[in-house]
C-alpha angles and dihedrals in degrees: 000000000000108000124231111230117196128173127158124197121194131199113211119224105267115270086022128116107192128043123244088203116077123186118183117183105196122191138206121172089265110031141034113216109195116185115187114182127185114207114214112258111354144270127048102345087044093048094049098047081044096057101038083055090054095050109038087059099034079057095041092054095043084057100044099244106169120258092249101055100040094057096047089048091048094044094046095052082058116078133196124271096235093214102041094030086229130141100250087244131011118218140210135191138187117188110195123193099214091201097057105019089235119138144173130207118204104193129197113184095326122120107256126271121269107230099194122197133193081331086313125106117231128225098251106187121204139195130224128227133179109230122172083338102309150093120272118172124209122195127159140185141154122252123219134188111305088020124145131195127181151178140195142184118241096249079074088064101049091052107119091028113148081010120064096357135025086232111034129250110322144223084246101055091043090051084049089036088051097037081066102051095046089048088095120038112267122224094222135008079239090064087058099044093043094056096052094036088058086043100051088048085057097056089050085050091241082296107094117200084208148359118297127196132181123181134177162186125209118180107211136136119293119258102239117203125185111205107196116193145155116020105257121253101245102059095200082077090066108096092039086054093054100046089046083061102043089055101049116125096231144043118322124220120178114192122192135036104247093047086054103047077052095063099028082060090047090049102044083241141126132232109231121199127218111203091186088088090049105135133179097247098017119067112226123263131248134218133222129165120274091015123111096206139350124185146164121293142231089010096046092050088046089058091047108052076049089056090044099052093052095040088063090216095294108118092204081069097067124099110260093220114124101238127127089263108048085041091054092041096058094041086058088048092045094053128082107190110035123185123195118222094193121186119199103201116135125251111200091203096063098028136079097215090211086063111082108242102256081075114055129102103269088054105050096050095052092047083048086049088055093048104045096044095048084060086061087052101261118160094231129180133169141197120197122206 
């Protein structure tokens, strides 16, 4: 199944310290819900009209309120700026079936959204309706693999604006800006919205003249990891663990050093240590043929759920430093889909005899990895053996 990979980046208006734009991108197992609002002006007020939009309808479409309702409920919580004439925030949704690819953006006030194809945007037409006195803008369409979809609030198009081009950056230079960067196929949709939104803050000359969001969606094939850890407790699974392993269609991690001795005998191979990636509180790595990474065990889990938890999900938040732990915690990060290989052989060194196995030390931290990475909307599954 194609994975649908969604990321959004905001600039602040310069001097402020809060953003007047909010995106939340909200999953379920069979839909992805992202809500990006845009507050009047900037700074606090912005930020906090921003941010009631976004969730009000984030939390109405969680619930199935009809469209109907939720818009007039939304559009009526906003009033009008009595000077500009202007709703105090704009809103756009785009509400994405994971099964089928088909999705469907309701726009208030926002520019429309960019569908880009194989480097090349895509007519996306659109319909108007008049609800509670305003109007609202439908369009709909159905990704497919490579696919991107974005959207941007309008402080995006006026980068530029009294510096490169009397008008700002236009729609037209961000459909040809981002034409470039989909040509070939990107690795993540952060890659892309990374790209135009450093773009975009070059054009402001680091110094945006208003808030600037870009959010999007890239449909690419999901990023599988195999963690391998703890020897099981029936050795005669051994071999069948390691070649399960071996065969899996993804990256390969092995933690622990009995796990991989295990596979290293099964393979004819030596584990090799580098003790460049010694650390004081981080035992070093090993190498064996056909495995991404292999470290250390209990201690080194231990580091990354720690790493995970103040990273906050987000990879560009681990230490850069090349040790078992910050190396395991971005491959985590970098996977989509996770699954778990859990031994449950005893080690005498991390385990009290007289504890039942479900509770050793081992145990308890994988079960803590899987929760806390399924909060940062991994895809996580574990055998145990």
């Amino acid at each position: 199944m194609d994975y649908y990979d969604a990321h959004t980046l905001s600039l602040n208006h310069h001097g402020e310290e809060l953003c007047g734009d909010q995106v939340k991108i909200f999953r379920t197992p069979d839909k992805i819900l992202m809500v990006l609002s845009d507050g009047l002006g900037s700074g606090v007020k912005a930020n906090i009209l921003a941010r009631l939009t976004t969730e009000i309808l984030v939390t109405m479409f969680r619930e199935r309120v009809p469209l109907q309702d939720v818009l007039e409920t939304v559009i009526a919580t906003l009033p009008t700026c009595r000077v500009r004439q202007l709703a105090y925030a704009a809103f756009l949704v785009v509400d994405l079936e994971l099964a089928t690819g088909r999705f469907r953006v309701i726009n208030f006030d926002c520019p429309p959204p960019f569908l880009c194809r194989t480097g090349q945007l895509q007519p996306l037409g659109s319909r108007e309706e008049i609800i509670c006195g305003r109007k609202i803008q439908f369009s709909a369409g159905e990704l497919q693999l490579g696919d991107f979809l974005g959207i941007i609030s309008d402080g995006v198009m006026y980068a530029g604006m009294g510096v490169t081009m009397n008008f700002g950056w236009g729609r037209d230079q961000i459909g040809s800006y981002l034409e470039q960067i989909t040509k070939n196929r990107s690795a993540s949709a952060e890659a892309i919205v990374r790209r135009l939104i450093e773009k975009t803050g070059s054009l402001y000359g680091n110094e945006p003249g208003d808030d600037a969001t870009f959010a999007g969606i890239l449909v690419r094939k999901p990023n599988r990891l195999m963690v391998f850890t703890g020897p099981p407790t029936d050795r005669r699974l051994d071999e069948q663990c390691v070649d399960r392993l071996i065969q899996f269609d993804g990256r390969k991690v092995i933690c622990g050093g009995t796990t991989g001795n295990l596979v290293a005998d099964h393979l004819g191979e030596i584990v090799h240590l580098d003790l460049t990636t010694l650390r004081e509180d981080v035992p070093p790595i090993g190498s064996l043929p056909d495995i991404d990474l292999m470290t250390e065990g209990v201690l080194t889990l231990a580091k990354t759920l720690r790493l995970l938890k103040d990273s906050g999900g987000d990879r560009n938040r681990v230490p850069l430093d090349r040790n078992g732990a910050s190396l395991l915690a971005r491959e985590l990060l970098r996977a989509d889909e996770i699954f778990f290989l859990a031994g449950e052989q005893v080690n005498p060194y991390y385990h009290n005899p007289l504890l039942p196995r479900n509770i050793s030390i081992r145990h308890n931290l994988i079960e803590q990895l899987v929760e806390t990475l399924t909060i940062c909307h991994k895809n996580v599954k574990i055998e145990w053996c």
